[in-house]
C-alpha positions as CSV (number, residue, x, y, z in Angstrom):
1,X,-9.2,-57.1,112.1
2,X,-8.4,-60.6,110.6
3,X,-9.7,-61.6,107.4
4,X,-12.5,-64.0,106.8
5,X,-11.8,-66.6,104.9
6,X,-13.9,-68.2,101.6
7,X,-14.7,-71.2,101.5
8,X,-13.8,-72.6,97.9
9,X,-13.8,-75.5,95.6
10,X,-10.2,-76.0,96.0
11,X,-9.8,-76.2,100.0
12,X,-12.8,-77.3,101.2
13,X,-15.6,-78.6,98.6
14,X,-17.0,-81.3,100.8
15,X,-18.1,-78.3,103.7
16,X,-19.5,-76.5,100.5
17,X,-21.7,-79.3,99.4
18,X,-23.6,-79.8,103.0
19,X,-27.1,-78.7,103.2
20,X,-27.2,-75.7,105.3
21,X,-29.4,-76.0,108.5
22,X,-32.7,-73.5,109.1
23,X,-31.7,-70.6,112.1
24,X,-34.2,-70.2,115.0
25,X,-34.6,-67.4,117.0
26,X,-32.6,-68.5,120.2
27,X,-29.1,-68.9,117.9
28,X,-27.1,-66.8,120.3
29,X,-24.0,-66.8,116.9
30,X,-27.1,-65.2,115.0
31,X,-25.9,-61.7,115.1
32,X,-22.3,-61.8,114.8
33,X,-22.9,-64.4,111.5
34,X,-24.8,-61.7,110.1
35,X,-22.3,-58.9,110.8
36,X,-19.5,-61.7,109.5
37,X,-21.6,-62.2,106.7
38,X,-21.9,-58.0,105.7
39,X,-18.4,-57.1,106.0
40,X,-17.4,-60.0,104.2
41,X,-19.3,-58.5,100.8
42,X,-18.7,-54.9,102.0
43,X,-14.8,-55.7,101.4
44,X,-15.0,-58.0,98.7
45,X,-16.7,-57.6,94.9
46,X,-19.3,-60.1,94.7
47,X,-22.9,-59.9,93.9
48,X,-24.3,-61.9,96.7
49,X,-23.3,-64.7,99.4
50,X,-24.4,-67.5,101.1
51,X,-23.1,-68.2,104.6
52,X,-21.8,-71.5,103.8
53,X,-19.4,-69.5,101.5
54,X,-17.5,-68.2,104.6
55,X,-17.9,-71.1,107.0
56,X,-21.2,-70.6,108.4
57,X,-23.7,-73.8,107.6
58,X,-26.9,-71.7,108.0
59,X,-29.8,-70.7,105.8
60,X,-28.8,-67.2,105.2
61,X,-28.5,-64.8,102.3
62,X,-26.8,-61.6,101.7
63,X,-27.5,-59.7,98.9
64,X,-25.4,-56.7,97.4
65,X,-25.8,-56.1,94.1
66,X,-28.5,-57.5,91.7
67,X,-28.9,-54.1,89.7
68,X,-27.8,-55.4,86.3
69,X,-26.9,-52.2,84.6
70,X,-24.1,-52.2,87.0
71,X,-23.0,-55.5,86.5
72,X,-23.0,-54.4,83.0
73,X,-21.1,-51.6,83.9
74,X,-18.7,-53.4,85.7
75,X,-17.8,-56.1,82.6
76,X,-16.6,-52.8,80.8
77,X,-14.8,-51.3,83.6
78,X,-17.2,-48.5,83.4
79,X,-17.8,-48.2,87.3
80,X,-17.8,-45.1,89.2
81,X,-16.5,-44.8,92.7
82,X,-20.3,-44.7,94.1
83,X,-21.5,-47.2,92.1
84,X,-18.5,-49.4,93.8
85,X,-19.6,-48.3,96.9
86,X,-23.3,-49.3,95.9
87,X,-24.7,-52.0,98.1
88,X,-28.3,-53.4,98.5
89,X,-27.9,-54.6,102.1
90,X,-30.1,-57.4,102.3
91,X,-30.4,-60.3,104.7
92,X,-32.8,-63.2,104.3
93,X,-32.8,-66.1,106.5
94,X,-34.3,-69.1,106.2
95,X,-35.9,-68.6,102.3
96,X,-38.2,-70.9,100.8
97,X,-39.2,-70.6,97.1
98,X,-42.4,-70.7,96.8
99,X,-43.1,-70.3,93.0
100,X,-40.8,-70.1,89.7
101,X,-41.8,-68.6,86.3
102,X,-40.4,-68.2,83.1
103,X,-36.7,-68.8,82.0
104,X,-33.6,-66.9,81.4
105,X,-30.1,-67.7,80.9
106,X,-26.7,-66.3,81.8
107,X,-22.5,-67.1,82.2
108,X,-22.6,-67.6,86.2
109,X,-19.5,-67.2,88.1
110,X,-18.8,-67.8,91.7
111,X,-16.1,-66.8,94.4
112,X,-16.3,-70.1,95.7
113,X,-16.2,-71.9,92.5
114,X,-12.9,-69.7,91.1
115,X,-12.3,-69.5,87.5
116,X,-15.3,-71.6,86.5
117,X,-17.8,-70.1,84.6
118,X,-21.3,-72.0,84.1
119,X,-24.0,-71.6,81.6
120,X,-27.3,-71.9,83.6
121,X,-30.9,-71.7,83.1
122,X,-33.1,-69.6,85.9
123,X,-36.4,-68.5,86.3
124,X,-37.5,-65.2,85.4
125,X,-39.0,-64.6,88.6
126,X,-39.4,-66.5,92.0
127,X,-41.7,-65.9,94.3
128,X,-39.6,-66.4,98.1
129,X,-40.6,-66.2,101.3
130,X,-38.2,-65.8,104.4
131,X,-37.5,-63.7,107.9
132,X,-35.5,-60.5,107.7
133,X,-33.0,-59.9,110.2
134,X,-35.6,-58.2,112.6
135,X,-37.5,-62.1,112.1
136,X,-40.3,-60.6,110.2
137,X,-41.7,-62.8,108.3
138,X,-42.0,-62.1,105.0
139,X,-43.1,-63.0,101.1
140,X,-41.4,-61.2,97.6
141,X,-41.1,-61.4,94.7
142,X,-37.7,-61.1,92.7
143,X,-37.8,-60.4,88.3
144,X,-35.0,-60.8,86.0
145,X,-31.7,-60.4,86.9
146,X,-32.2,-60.6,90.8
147,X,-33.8,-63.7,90.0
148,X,-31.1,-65.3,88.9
149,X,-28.5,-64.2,91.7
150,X,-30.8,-65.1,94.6
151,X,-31.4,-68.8,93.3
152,X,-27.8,-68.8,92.6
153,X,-27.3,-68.4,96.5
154,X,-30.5,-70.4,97.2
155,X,-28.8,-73.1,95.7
156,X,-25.5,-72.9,97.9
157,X,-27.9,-73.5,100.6
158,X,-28.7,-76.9,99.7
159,X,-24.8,-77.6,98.9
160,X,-25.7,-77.2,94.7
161,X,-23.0,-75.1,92.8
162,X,-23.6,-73.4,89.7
163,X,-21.2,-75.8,88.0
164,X,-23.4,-78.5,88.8
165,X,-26.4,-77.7,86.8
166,X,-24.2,-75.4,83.8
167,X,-25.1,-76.7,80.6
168,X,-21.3,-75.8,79.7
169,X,-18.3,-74.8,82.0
170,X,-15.5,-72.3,80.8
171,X,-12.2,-71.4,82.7
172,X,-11.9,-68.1,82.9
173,X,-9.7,-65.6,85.2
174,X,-11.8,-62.3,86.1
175,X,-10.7,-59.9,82.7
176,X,-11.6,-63.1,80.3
177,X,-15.1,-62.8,82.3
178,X,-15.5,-59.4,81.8
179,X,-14.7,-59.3,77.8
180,X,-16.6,-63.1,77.1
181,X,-19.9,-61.7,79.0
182,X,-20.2,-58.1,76.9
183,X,-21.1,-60.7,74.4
184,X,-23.0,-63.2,76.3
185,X,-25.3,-61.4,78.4
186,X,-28.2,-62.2,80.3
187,X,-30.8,-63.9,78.3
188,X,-34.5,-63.5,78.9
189,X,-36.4,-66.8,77.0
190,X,-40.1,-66.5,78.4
191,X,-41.3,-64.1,81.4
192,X,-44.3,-67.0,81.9
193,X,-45.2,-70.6,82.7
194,X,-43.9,-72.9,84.8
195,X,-40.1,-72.9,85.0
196,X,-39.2,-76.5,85.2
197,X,-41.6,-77.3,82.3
198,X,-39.7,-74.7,80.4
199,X,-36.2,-75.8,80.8
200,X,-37.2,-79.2,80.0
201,X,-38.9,-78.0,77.0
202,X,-35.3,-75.5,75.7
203,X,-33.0,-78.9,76.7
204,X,-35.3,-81.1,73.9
205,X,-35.0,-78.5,71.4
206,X,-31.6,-77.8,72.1
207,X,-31.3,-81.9,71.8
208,X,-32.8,-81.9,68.8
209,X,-30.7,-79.1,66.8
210,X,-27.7,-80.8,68.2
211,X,-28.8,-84.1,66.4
212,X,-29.5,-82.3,63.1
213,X,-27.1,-83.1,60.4
């Protein structure tokens, strides 16, 4: 079985940067995207994955792993041979966020993106509403950690990488990663109000200590 490629920053930015189109029921591609699409994450360690990341400019999300504790786990090379076989499963097509509250923080990373780590404000929850694989349509809502992956990937559908919005960008191979973020962990500001008000409100106090003497 041949390998499927990832689409990165380095051979192919402009095809990451597209706007991903919405999937319809008749998309005859649909199911063998999807199966592309799982057994890419299945045989690769990432946390989640947007189709555009392997080629494939549609609206669809795959989720694997947003349990935090073993992301945590992971950064100290703690994992166990189930929790590296631990895998959420999820597919959501054609997402629409519906609602953001509160604001967190943390040191993003992405396959496509390579060594480039990004510091990046997300909601604390989002409220999304999409079609699962069986085109049911459906509304949930994701807190803390998840959160932040899925509107990590929800951004890659609208060609947005998480080096675009980082208030700072470090280089970083994988082990550097691992060591920098058991002392930069996720950060949880507020759990309410509006997001966007928020982040505006951290980036003028953040101006402002910046401009203190």
């Amino acid at each position: 079985m041949e390998d499927i490629p990832l689409i990165t920053i380095e051979n192919e930015e402009s095809f990451l940067r597209q706007i991903s189109k919405p999937v319809n029921e008749e998309d005859l591609d649909l199911e063998n995207d999807l199966k592309k699409l799982e057994r890419y994450c299945k045989e690769n360690q990432v946390l989640a994955l947007a189709a555009i990341q392997i080629g494939i400019p549609k609206r669809i999300i795959y989720l694997k792993n947003t349990n935090l504790k073993l992301v945590q786990k992971k950064q100290e090379n703690k994992l166990t041979k189930e929790d590296e076989m631990y895998n959420e499963a999820r597919i959501l097509i054609n997402p629409i966020i519906k609602e953001k509250i509160g604001l967190t923080e943390y040191w993003e990373a992405c396959a496509s993106c390579l060594d480039s780590m990004g510091l990046v404000k997300r909601p604390y929850e989002i409220v999304i509403e999409y079609l699962d694989k069986n085109w049911k349509k459906c509304q949930e809502t994701f807190t803390g950690f998840p959160a932040t992956v899925l509107s990590h990937e929800l951004d890659h559908l609208d060609g947005i990488l998480h080096i675009d919005i980082a208030e700072e960008v470090l280089n970083m191979k994988l082990e550097e990663r691992k060591k920098f973020r058991q002392t930069h962990d996720y950060k949880i500001f507020e759990k309410k109000g509006n997001f966007s008000e928020l982040s505006e409100i951290k980036k003028d106090c953040t101006l402002t200590k910046s401009m203190l003497p």
